[in-house]
C-alpha positions in Angstrom: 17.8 -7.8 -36.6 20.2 -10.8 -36.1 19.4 -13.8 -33.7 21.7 -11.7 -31.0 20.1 -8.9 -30.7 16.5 -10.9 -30.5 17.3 -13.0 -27.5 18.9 -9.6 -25.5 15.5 -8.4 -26.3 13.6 -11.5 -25.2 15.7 -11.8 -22.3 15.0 -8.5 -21.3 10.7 -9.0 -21.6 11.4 -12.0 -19.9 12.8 -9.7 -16.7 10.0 -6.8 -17.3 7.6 -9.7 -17.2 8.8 -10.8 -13.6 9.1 -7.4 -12.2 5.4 -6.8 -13.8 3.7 -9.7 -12.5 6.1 -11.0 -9.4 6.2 -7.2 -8.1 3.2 -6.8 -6.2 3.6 -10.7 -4.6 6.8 -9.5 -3.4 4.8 -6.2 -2.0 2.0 -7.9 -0.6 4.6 -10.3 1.3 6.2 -7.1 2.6 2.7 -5.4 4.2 1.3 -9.1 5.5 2.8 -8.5 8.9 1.3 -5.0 9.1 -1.9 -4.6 7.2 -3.4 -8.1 8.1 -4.8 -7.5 12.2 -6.5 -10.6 12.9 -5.3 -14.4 11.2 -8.5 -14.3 8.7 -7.1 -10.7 7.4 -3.6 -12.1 7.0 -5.2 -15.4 5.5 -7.1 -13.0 3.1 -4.0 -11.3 2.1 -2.0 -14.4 1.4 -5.0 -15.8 -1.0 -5.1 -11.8 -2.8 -1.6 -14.0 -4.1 -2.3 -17.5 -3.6 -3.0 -18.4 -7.2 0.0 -16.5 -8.6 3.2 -16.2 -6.5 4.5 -19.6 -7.9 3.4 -18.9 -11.7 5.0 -15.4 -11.7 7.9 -16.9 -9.9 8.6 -18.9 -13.2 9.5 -16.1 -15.1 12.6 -15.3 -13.2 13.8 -18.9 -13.6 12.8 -19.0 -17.6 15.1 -15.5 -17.7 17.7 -17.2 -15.9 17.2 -20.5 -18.0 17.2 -18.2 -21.2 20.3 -16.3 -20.5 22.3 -19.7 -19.5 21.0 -20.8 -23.4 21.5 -17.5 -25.5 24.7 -16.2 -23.4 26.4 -18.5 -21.4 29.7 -16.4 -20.5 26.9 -13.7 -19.4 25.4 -16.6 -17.3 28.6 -17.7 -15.9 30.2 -14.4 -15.0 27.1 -13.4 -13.9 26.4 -16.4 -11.3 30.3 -16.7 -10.0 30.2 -12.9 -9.6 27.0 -12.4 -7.8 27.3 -15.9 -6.3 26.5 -14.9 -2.7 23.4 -12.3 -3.4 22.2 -14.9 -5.5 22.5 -17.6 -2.9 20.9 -15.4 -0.4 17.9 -14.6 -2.8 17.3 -18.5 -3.5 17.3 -18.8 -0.2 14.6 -16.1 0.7 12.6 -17.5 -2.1 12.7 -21.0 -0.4 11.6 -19.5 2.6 9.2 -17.8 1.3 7.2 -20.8 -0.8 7.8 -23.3 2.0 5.8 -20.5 4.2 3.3 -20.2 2.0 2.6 -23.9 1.9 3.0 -24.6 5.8 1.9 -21.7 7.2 -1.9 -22.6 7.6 -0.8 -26.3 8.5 -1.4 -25.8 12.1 -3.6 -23.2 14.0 -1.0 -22.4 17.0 -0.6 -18.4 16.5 3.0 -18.9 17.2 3.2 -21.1 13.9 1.2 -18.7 12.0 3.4 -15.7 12.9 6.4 -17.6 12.6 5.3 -17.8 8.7 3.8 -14.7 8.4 7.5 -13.1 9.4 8.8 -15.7 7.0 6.8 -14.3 3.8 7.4 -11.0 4.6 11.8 -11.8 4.8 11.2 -14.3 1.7 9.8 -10.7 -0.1 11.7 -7.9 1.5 15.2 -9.4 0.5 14.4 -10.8 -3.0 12.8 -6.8 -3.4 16.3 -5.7 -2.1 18.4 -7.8 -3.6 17.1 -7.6 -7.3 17.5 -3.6 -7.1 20.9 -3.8 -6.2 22.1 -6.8 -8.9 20.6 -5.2 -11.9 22.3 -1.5 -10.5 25.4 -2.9 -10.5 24.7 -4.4 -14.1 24.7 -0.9 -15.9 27.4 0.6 -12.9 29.8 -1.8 -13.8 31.4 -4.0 -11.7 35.3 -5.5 -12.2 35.3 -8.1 -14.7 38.7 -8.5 -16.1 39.7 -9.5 -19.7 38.9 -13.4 -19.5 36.0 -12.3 -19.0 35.9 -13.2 -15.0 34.4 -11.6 -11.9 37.2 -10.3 -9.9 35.6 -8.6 -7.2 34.1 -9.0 -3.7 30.4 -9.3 -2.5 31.5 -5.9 -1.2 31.9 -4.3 -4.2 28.0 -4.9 -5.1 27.4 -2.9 -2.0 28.1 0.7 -3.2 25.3 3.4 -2.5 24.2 3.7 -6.1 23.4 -0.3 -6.0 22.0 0.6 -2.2 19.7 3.3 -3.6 18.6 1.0 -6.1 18.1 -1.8 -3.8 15.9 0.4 -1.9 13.8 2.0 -5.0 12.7 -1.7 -6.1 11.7 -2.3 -2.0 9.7 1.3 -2.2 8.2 0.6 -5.7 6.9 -3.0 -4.8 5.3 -1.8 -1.7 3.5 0.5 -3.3 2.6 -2.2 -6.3 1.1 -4.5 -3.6 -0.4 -1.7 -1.8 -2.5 -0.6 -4.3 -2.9 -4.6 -5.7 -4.6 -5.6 -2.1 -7.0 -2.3 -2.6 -8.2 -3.7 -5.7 -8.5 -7.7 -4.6 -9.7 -7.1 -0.6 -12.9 -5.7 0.3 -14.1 -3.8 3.7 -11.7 -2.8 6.4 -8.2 -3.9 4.8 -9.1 -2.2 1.6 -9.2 0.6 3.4 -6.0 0.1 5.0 -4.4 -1.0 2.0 -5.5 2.4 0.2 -4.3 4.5 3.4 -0.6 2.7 2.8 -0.7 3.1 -0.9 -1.2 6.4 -0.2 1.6 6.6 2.2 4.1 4.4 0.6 3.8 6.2 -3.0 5.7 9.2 -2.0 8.8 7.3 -0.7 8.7 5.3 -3.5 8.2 8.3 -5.6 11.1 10.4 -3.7 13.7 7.0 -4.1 13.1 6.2 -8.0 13.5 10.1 -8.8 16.9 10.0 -6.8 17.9 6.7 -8.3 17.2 8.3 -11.9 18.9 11.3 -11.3 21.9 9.2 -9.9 21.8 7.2 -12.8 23.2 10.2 -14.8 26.5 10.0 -12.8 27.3 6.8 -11.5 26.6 5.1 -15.2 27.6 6.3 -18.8 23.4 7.0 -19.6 24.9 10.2 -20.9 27.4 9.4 -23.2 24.7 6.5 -24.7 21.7 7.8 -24.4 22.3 11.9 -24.2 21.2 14.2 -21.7 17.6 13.8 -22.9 17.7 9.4 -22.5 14.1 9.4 -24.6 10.7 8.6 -23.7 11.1 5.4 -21.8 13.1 6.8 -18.3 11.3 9.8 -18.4 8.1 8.6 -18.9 8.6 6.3 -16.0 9.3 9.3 -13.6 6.1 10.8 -15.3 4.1 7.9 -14.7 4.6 6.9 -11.2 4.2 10.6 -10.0 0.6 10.4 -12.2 0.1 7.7 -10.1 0.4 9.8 -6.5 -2.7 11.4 -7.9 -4.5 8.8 -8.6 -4.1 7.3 -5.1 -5.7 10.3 -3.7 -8.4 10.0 -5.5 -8.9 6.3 -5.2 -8.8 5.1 -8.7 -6.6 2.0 -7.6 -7.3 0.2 -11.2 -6.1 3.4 -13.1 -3.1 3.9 -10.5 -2.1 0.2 -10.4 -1.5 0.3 -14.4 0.2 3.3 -14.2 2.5 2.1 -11.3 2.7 -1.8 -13.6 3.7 0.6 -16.7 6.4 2.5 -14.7 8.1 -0.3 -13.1 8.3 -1.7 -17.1 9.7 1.4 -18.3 12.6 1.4 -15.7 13.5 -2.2 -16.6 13.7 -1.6 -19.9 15.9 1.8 -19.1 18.5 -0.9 -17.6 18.3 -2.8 -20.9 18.9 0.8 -23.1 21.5 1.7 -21.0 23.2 -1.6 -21.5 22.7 -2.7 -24.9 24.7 -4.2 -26.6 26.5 -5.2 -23.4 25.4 -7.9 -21.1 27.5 -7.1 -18.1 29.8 -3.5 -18.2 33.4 -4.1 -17.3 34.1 -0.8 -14.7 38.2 -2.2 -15.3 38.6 -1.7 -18.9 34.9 -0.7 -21.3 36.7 -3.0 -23.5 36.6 -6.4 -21.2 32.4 -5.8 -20.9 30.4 -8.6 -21.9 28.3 -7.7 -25.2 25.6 -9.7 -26.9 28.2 -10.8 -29.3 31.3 -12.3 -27.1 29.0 -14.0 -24.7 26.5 -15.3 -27.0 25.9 -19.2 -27.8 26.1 -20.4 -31.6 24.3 -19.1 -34.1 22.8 -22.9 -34.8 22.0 -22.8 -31.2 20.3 -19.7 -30.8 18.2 -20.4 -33.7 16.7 -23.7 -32.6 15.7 -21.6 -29.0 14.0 -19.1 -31.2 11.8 -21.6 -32.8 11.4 -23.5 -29.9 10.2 -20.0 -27.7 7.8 -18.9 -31.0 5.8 -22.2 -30.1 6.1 -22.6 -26.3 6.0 -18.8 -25.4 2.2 -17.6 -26.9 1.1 -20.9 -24.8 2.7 -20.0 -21.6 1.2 -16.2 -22.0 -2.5 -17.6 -22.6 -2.2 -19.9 -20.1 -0.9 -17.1 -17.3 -3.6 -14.6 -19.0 -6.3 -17.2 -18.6 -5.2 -17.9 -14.6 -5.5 -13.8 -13.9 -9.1 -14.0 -15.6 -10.3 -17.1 -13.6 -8.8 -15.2 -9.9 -9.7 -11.3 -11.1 -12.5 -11.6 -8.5 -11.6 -9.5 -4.9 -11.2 -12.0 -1.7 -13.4 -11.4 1.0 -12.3 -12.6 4.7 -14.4 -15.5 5.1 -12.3 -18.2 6.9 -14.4 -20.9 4.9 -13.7 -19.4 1.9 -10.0 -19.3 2.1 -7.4 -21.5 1.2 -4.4 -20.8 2.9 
């Protein structure tokens, strides 16, 4: 395995690791407005996240980070192509940690909703918006043979991208769903089990559509055969395990199955793709591979020592965080921070 190949594979952990762990923040953001009935409950819902949103956050920006680093023209078509969806998504992630941070600043319940409505656009368009991006990744979108983005912000907006878009909103919901049944306790567990269960069909219904869409709207066939192996399917497998487990209220069992699934379908994308970076739907020939949009090899070998030392601390560090806040919040003003 050359240095190449490594970082396309620790790029694309880096992303499963954001979707795994950011997922269910941007899902609980998405059900604030509607599951939380009084401010305590909707306090109580923000502190299910409070110690996590802005650690799991940091995996999108070491991805980015890594991907500017390892491949650069990957970064730089990437970034001028998908400038404005990427603008709009820094911007609802703004939003959405400023919200966090003033919402509980003053008790006026206009203030309070005004942030509340905040968290849940700061969620829903990130959801939306990271569906649709990494859709048109393995789609292809016009890149020409300087290896430039020669398209509109139109062109991202094709119903294949769309459906995407909306399978990552369904799936997240239904992560956070079942995430607040395992960290609330009394009436809004309840609530939060009674839209698991409601949200896992849709969710269900949209990634089985997406998958099956994937067949025609990407070349999965030609590089991974009719039968794409045990990663896309078991994803479909899993998340419709998961349905039953709902029912039957085993939110812990359910939650890992619906964690597992979401990590299977990002690292579908990253089959589908390899060894490209970015598919050229122009010419096959113009896509970006690991290869022609890679850094040096001297370069890519000091990040690969530098990530062997920094990377097990970062993952103690998180694990350690999760163990210290595993215990459910309960909806006592005096014991809530935000």
């Amino acid at each position: 395995m050359d240095l190449n190949i490594l970082w396309f594979i620790l790029i694309a952990v880096l992303y499963m690791g954001f979707f795994l762990l950011e997922g269910f923040d941007y899902g609980v953001g998405m059900l604030l407005p509607f599951l939380g009935k009084t401010d305590t409950e909707r306090r109580t819902i923000i502190n299910t996240i409070g110690p996590f949103w802005d650690g799991n956050e940091v995996w999108l920006l070491t991805a980015g980070g890594a991907t500017f680093a390892a491949f650069p023209n990957w970064y730089a078509t990437l970034f001028s192509g998908f400038y404005l969806a990427l603008f709009l998504l820094l911007l609802a992630l703004i939003v959405r940690g400023v919200a966090f941070e003033f919402r509980s600043k003053d008790k006026n319940p206009r203030w309070r909703t005004l942030w509340d409505w905040c968290i849940f656009g700061g969620s829903l368009v990130p959801a939306l918006l990271l569906g649709v991006a990494f859709a048109n990744l393995i789609r292809g979108v016009p890149i020409n043979g300087q290896m430039q983005y020669v398209g509109t912000f139109f062109d991202l907006l094709n119903p294949y991208a769309l459906l995407g878009g909306l399978a990552s909103l369904a799936a997240f919901a239904l992560y956070g769903a079942i995430f607040l049944a395992l960290k609330t306790t009394g009436d809004l567990e309840k609530r939060a089990q009674q839209a698991a269960l409601r949200l896992w069909l849709p969710a269900a219904v949209l990634l089985v559509l997406y998958f099956g869409a994937t067949y025609f709207a990407t070349d999965l066939v030609a590089r991974l055969g009719i039968n794409p192996g045990v990663i896309p399917i078991g994803m479909i497998v899993l998340i419709l395990i998961a349905g039953y487990l709902i029912r039957r209220k085993w939110m812990g069992w359910a939650f890992a199955l619906t964690a597992l699934a979401i990590l299977l379908s990002v690292a579908t994308i990253f089959l589908i793709l390899f060894p490209r970076v970015m598919v050229s739907s122009l010419n096959p020939a113009w896509s970006l591979t690991i290869y022609n949009a890679s850094s040096s090899p001297y370069t890519l070998t000091i990040m690969t020592i530098i990530a062997l030392i920094f990377v097990p601390i970062v993952l103690l560090y998180q694990a350690w965080t999760y163990w210290v806040f595993r215990k459910r919040v309960e909806a006592k003003p005096e014991a809530l921070t935000y």
